[in-house]
Each structure stands twice: as structure tokens, then as C-alpha cells.
PyMOL Python script that loads the backbone (N, CA, C, O; Angstrom):
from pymol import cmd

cmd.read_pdbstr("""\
ATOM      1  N   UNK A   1       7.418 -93.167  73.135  1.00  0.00           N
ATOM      2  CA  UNK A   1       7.326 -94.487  72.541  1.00  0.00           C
ATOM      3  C   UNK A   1       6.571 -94.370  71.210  1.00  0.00           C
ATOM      4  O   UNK A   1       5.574 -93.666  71.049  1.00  0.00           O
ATOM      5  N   UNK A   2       7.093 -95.059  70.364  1.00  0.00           N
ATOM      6  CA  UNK A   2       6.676 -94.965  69.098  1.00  0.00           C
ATOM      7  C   UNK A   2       5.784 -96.191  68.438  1.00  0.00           C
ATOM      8  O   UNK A   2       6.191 -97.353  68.450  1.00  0.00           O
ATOM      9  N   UNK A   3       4.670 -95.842  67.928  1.00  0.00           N
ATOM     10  CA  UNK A   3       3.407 -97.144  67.947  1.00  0.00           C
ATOM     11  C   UNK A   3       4.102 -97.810  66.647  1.00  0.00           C
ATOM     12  O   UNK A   3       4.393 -97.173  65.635  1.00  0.00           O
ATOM     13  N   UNK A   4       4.329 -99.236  66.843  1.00  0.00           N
ATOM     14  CA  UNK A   4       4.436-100.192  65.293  1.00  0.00           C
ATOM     15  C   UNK A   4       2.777-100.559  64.550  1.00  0.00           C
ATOM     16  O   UNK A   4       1.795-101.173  64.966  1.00  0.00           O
ATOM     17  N   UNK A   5       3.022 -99.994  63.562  1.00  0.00           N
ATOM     18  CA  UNK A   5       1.752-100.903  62.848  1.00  0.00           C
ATOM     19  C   UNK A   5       2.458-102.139  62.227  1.00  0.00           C
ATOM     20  O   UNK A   5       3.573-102.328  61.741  1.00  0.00           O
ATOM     21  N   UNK A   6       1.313-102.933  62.448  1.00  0.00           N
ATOM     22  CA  UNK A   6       1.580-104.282  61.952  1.00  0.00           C
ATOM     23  C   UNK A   6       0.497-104.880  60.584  1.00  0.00           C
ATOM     24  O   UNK A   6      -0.731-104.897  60.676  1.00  0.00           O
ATOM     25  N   UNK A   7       1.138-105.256  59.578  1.00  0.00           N
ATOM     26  CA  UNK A   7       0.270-105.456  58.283  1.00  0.00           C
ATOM     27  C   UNK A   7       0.038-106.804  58.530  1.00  0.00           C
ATOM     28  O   UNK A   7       0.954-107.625  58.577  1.00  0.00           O
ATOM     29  N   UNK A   8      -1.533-107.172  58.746  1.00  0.00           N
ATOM     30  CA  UNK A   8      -2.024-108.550  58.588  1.00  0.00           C
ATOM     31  C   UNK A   8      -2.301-109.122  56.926  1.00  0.00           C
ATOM     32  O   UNK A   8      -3.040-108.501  56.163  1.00  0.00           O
ATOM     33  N   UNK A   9      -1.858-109.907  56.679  1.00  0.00           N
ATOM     34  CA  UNK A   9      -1.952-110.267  54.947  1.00  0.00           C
ATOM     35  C   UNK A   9      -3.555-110.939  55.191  1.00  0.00           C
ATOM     36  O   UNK A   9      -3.723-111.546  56.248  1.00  0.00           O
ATOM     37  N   UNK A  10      -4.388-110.864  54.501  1.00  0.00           N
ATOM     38  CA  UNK A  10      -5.648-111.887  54.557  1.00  0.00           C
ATOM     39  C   UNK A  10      -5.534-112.506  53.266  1.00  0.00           C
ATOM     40  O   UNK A  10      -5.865-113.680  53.102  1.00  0.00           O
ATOM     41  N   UNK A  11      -4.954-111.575  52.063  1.00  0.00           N
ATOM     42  CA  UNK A  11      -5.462-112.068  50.993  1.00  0.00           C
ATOM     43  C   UNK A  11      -3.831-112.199  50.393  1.00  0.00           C
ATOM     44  O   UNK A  11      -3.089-111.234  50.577  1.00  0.00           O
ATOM     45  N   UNK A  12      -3.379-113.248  49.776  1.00  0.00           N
ATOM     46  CA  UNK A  12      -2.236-113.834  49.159  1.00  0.00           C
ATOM     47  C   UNK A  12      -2.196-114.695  48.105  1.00  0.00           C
ATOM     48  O   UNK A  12      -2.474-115.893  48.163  1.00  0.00           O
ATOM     49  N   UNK A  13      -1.748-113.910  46.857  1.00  0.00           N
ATOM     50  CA  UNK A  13      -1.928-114.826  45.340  1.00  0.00           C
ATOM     51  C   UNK A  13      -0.709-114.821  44.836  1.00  0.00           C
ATOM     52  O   UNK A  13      -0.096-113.766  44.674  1.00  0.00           O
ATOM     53  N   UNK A  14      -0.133-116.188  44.479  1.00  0.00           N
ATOM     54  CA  UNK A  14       1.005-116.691  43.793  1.00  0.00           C
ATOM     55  C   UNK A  14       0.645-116.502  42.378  1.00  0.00           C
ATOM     56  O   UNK A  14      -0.219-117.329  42.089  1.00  0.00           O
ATOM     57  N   UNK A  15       1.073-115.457  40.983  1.00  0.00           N
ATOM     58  CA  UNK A  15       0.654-115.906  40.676  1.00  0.00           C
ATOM     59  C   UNK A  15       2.179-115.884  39.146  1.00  0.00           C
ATOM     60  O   UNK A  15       3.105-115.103  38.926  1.00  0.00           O
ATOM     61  N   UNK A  16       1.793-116.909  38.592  1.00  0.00           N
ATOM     62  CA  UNK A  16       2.665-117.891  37.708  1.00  0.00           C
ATOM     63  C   UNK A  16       2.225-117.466  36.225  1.00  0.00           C
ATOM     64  O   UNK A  16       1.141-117.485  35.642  1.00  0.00           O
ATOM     65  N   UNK A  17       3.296-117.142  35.923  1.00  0.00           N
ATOM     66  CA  UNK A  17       3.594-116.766  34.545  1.00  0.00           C
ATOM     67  C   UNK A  17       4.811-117.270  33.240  1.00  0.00           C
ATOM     68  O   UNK A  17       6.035-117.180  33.334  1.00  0.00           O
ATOM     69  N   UNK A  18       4.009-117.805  32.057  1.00  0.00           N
ATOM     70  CA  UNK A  18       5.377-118.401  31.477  1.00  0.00           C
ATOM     71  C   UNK A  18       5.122-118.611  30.008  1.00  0.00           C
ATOM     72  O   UNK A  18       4.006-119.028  29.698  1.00  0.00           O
ATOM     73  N   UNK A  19       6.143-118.342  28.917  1.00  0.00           N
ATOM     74  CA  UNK A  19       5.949-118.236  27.334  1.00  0.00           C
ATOM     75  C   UNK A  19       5.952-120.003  27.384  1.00  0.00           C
ATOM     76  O   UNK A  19       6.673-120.737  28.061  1.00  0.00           O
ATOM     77  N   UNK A  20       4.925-120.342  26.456  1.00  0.00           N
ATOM     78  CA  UNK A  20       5.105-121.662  25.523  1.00  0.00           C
ATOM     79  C   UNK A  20       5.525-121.427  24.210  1.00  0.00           C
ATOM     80  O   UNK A  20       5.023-120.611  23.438  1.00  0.00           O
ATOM     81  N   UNK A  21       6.829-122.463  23.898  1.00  0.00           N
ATOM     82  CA  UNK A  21       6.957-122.357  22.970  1.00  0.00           C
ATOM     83  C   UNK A  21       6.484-122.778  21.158  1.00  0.00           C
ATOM     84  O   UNK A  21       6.261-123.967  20.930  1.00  0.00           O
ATOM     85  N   UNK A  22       6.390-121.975  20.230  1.00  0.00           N
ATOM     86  CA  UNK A  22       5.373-122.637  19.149  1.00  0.00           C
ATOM     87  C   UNK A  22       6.532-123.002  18.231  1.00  0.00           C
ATOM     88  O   UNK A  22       7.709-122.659  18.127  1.00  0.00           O
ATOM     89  N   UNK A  23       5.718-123.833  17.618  1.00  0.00           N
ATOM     90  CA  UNK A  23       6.442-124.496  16.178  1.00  0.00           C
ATOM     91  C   UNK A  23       6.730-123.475  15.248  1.00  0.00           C
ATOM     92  O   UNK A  23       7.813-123.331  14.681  1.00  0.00           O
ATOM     93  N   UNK A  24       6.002-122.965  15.148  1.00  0.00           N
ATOM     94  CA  UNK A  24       6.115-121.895  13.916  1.00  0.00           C
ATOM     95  C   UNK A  24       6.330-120.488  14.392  1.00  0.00           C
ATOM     96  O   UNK A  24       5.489-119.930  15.097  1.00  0.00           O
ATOM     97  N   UNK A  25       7.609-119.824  13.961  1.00  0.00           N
ATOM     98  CA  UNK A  25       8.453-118.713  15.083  1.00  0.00           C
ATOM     99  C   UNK A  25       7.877-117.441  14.774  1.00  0.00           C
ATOM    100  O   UNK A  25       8.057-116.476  15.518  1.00  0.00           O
ATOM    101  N   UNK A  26       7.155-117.370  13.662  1.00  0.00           N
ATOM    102  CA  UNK A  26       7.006-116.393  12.813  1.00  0.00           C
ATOM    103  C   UNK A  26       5.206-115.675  13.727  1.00  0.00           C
ATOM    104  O   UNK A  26       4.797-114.515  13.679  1.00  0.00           O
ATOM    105  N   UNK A  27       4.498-116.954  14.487  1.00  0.00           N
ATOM    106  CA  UNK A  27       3.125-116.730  15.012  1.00  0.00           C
ATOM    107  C   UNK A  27       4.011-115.813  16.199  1.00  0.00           C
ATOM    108  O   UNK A  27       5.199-115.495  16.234  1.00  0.00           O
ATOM    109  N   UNK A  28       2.829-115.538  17.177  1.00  0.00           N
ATOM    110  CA  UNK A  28       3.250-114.855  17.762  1.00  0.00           C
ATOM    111  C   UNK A  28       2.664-115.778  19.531  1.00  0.00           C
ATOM    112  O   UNK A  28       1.685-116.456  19.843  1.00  0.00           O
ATOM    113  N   UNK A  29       3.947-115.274  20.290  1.00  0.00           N
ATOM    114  CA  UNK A  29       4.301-115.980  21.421  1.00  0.00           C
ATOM    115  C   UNK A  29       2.734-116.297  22.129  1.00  0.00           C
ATOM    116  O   UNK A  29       1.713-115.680  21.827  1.00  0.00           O
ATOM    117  N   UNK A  30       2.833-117.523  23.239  1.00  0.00           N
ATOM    118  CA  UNK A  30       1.296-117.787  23.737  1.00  0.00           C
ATOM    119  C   UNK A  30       1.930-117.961  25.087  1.00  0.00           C
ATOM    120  O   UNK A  30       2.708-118.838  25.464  1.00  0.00           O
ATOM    121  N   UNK A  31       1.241-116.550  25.976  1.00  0.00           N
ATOM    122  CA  UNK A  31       1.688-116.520  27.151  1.00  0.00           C
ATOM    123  C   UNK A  31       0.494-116.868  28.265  1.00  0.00           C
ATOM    124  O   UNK A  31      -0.568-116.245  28.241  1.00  0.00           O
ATOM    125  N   UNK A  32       0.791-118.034  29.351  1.00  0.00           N
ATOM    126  CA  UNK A  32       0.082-118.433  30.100  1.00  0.00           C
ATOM    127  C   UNK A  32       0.199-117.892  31.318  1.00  0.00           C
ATOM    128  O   UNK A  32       1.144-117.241  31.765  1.00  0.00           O
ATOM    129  N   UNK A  33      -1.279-118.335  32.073  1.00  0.00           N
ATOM    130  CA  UNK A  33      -0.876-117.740  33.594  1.00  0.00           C
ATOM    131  C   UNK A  33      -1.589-118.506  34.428  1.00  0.00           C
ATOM    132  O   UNK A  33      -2.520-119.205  34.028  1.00  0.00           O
ATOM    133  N   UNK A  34      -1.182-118.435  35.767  1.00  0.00           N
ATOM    134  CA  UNK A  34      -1.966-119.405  36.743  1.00  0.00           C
ATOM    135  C   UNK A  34      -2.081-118.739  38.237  1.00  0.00           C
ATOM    136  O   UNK A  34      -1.049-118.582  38.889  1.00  0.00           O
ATOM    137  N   UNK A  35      -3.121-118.420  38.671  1.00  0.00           N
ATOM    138  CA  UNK A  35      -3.211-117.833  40.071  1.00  0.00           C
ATOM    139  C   UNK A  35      -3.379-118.720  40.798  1.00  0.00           C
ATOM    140  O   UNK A  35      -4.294-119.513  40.575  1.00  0.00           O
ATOM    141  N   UNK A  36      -2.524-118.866  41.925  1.00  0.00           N
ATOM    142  CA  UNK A  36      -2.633-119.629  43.126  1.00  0.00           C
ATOM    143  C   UNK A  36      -3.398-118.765  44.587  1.00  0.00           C
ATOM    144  O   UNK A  36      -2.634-118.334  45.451  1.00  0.00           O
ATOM    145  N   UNK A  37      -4.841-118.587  44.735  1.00  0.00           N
ATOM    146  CA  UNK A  37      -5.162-118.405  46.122  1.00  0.00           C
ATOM    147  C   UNK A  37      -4.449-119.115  47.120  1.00  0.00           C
ATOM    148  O   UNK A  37      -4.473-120.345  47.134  1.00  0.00           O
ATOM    149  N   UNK A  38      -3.612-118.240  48.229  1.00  0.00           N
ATOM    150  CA  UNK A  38      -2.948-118.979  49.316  1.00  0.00           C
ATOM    151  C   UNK A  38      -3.842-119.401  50.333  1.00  0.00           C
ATOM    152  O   UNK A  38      -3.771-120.459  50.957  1.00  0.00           O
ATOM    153  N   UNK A  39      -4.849-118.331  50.481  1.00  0.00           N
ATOM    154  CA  UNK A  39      -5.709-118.745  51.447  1.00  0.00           C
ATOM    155  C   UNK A  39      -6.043-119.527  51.465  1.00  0.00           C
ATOM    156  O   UNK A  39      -5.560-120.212  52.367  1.00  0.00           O
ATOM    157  N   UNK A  40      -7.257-120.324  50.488  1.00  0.00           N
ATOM    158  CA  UNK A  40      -7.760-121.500  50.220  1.00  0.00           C
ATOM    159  C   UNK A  40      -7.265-122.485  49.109  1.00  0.00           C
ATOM    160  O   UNK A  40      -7.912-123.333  48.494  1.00  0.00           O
ATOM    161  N   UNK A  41      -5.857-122.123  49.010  1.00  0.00           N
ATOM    162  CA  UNK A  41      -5.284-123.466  47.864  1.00  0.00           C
ATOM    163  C   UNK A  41      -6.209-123.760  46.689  1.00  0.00           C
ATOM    164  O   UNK A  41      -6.058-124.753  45.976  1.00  0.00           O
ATOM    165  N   UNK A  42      -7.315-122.723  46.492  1.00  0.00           N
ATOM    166  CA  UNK A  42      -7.589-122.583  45.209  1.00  0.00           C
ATOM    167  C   UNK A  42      -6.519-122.587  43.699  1.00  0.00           C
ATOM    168  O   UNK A  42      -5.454-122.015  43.933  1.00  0.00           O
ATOM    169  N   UNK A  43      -6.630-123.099  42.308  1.00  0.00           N
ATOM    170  CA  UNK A  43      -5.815-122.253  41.564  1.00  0.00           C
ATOM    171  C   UNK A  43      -6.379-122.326  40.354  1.00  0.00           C
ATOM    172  O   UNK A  43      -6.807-123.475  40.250  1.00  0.00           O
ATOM    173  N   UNK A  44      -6.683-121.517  39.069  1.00  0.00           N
ATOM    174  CA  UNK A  44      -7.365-120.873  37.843  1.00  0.00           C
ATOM    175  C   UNK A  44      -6.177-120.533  37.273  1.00  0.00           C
ATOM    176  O   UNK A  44      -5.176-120.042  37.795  1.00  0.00           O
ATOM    177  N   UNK A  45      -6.439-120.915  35.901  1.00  0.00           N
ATOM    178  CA  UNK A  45      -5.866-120.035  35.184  1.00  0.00           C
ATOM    179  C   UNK A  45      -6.375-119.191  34.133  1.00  0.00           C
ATOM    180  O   UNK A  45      -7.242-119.735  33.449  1.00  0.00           O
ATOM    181  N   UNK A  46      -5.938-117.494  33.684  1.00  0.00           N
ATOM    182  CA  UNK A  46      -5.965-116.563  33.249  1.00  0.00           C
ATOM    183  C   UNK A  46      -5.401-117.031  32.209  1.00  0.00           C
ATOM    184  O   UNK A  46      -4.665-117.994  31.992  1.00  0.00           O
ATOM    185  N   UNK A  47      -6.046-115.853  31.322  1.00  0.00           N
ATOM    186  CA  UNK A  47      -5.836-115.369  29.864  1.00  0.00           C
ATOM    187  C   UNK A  47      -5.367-114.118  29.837  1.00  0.00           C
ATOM    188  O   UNK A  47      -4.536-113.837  28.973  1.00  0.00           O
ATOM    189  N   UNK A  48      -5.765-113.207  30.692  1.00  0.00           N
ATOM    190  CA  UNK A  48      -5.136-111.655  30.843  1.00  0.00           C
ATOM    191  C   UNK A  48      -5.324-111.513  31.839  1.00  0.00           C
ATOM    192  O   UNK A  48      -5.865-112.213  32.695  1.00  0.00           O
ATOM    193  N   UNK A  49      -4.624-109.988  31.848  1.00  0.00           N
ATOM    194  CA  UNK A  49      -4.496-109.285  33.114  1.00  0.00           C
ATOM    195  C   UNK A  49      -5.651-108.926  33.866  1.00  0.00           C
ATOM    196  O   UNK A  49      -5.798-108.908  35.088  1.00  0.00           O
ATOM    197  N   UNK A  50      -6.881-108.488  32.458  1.00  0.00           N
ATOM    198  CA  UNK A  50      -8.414-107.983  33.234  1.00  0.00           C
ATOM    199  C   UNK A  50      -8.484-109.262  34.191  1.00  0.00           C
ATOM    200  O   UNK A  50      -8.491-109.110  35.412  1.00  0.00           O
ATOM    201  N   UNK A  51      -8.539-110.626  33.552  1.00  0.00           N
ATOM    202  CA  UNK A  51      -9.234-111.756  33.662  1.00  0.00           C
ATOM    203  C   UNK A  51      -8.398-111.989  35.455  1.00  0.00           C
ATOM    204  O   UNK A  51      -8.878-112.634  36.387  1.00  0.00           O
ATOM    205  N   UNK A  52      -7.483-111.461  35.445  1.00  0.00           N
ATOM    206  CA  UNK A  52      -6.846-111.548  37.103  1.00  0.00           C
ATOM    207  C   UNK A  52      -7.172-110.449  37.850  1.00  0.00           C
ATOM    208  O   UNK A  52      -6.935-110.519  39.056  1.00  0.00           O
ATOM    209  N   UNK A  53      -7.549-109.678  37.511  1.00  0.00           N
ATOM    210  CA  UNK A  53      -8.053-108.444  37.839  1.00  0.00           C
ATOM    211  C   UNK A  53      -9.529-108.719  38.745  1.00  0.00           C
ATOM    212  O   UNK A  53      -9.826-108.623  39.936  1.00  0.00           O
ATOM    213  N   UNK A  54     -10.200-109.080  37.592  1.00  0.00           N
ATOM    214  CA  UNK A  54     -11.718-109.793  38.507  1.00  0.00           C
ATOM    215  C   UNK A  54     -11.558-110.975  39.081  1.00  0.00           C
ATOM    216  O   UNK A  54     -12.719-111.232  39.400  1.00  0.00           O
ATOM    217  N   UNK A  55     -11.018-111.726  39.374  1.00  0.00           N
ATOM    218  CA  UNK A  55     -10.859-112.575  40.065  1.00  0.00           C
ATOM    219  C   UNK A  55     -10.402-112.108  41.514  1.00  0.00           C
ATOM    220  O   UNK A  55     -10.845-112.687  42.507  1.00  0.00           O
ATOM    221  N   UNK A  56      -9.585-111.144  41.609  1.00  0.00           N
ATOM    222  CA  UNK A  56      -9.227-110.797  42.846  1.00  0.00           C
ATOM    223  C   UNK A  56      -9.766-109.652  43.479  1.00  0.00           C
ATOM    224  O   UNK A  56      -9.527-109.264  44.623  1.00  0.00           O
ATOM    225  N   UNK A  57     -10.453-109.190  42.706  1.00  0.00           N
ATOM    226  CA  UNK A  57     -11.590-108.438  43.386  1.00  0.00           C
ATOM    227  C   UNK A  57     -12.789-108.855  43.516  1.00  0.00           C
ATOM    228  O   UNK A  57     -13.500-108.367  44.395  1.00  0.00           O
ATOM    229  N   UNK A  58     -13.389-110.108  42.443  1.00  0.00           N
ATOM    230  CA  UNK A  58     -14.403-110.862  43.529  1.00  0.00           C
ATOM    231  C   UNK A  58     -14.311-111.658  44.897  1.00  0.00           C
ATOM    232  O   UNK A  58     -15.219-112.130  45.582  1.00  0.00           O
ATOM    233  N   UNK A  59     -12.731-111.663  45.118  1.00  0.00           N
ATOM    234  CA  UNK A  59     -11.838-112.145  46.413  1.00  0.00           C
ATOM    235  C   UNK A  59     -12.147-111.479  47.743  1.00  0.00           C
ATOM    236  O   UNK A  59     -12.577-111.837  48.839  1.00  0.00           O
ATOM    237  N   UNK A  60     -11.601-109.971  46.972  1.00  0.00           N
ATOM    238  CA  UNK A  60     -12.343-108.819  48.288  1.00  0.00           C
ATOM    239  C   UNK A  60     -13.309-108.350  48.068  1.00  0.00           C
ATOM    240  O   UNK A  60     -13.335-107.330  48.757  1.00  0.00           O
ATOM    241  N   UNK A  61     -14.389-108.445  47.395  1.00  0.00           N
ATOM    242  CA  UNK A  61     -15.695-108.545  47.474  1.00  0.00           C
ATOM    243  C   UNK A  61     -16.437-109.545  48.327  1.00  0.00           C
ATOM    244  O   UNK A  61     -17.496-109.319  48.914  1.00  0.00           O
ATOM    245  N   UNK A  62     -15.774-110.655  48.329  1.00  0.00           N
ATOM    246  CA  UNK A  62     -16.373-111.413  49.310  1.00  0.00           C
ATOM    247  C   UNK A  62     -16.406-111.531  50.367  1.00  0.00           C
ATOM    248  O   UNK A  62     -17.322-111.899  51.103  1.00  0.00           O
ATOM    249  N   UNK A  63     -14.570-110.980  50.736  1.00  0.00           N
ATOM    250  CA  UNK A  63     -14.351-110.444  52.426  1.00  0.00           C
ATOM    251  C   UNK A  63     -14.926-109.119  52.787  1.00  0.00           C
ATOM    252  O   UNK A  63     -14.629-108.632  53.877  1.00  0.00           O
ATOM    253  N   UNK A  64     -15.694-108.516  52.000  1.00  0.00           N
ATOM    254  CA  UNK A  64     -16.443-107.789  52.498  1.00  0.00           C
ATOM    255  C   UNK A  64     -15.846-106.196  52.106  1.00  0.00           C
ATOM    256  O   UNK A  64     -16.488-105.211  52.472  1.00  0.00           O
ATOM    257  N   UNK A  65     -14.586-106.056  51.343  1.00  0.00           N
ATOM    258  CA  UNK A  65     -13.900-104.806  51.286  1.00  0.00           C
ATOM    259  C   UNK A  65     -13.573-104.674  49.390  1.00  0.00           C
ATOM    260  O   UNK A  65     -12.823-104.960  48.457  1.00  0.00           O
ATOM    261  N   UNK A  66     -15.383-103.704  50.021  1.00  0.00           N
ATOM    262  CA  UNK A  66     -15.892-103.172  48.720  1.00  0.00           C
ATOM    263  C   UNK A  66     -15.222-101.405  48.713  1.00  0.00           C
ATOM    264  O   UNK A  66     -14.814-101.056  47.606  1.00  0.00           O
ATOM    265  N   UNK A  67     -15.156-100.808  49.353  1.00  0.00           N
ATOM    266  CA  UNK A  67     -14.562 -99.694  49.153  1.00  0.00           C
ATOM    267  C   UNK A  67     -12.795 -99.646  49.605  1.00  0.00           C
ATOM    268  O   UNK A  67     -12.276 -99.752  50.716  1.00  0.00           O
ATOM    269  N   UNK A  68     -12.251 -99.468  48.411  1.00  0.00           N
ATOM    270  CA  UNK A  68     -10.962-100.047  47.993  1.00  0.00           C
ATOM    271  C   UNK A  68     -10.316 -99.035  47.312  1.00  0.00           C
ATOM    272  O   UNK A  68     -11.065 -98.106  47.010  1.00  0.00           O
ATOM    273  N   UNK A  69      -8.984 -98.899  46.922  1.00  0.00           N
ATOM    274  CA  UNK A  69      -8.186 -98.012  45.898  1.00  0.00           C
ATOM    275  C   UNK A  69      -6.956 -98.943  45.837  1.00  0.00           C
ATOM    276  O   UNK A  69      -6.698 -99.355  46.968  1.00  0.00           O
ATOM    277  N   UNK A  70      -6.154 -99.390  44.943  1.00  0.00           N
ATOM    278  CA  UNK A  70      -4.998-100.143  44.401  1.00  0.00           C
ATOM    279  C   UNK A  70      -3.484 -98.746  44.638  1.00  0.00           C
ATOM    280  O   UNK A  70      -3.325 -97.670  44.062  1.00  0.00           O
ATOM    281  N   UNK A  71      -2.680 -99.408  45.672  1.00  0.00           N
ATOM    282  CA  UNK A  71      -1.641 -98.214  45.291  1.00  0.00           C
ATOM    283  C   UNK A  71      -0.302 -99.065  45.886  1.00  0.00           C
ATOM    284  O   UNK A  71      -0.320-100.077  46.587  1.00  0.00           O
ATOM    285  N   UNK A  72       0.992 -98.233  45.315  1.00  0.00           N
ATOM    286  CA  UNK A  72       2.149 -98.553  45.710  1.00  0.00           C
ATOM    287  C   UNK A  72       2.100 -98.195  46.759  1.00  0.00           C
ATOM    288  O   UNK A  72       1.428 -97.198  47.023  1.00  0.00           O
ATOM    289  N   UNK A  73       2.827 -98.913  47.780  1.00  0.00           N
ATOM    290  CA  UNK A  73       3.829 -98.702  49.186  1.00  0.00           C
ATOM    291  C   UNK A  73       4.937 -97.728  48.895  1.00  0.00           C
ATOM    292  O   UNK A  73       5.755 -97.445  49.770  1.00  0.00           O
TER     293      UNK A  73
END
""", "prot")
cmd.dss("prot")
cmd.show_as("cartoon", "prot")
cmd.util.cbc("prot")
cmd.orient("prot")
């Protein structure tokens, strides 16, 4: 018999990305963003990527999972 692991999600962010458009074509594009915490229906919005970056690691900092590494499946 072969054991299933099962992935519990704790932490889940929607997060929303989209060009506004400017009057003047020649400036250069102003791209917005908006993180939706699923957990707590929190939502912020970002300026960059760092700026989502710390946000979701003061996320798992708070659940307690400070020793961490970021990787593909």
C-alpha cells in the first residue's frame, strides 16, 4: 500500500494585477497590484514585487514558519 500525502493550504493570496492606461503614450506604463489574503479577507495594495514579497513573509512569520526556502513543485 502506497501512503498519499495530502497538502494542507494555510496560507492563500489572490493576487491582482493590471496596466492603467495614461494620457500621454510616450510616459511609461503604471502597473498596479492588489493582494487578496484568503485567509482573513484582508487586501493591500503593492507597488512591487519586493513590496509582495514582505508582506507574505511577514504572513509566515507570524504562523510561526521562520525557517523556509521558496521552490517549484
Amino acid at each position: 500500500m502506497t501512503a498519499q500525502v495530502v497538502t494542507t493550504w494555510r496560507h492563500r493570496f489572490l493576487i491582482d494585477v493590471w496596466v492603467e492606461p495614461r494620457e500621454v503614450e510616450t510616459l511609461p506604463a503604471v502597473v498596479r497590484a492588489r493582494v487578496h489574503d484568503m485567509a482573513t479577507d484582508e487586501e493591500c495594495y503593492v507597488g512591487s514585487f519586493a513590496e509582495l514579497e514582505r508582506i507574505i513573509d511577514a504572513r509566515l512569520d507570524a504562523d510561526g514558519v521562520i525557517f523556509r526556502r521558496w521552490e517549484r513543485s
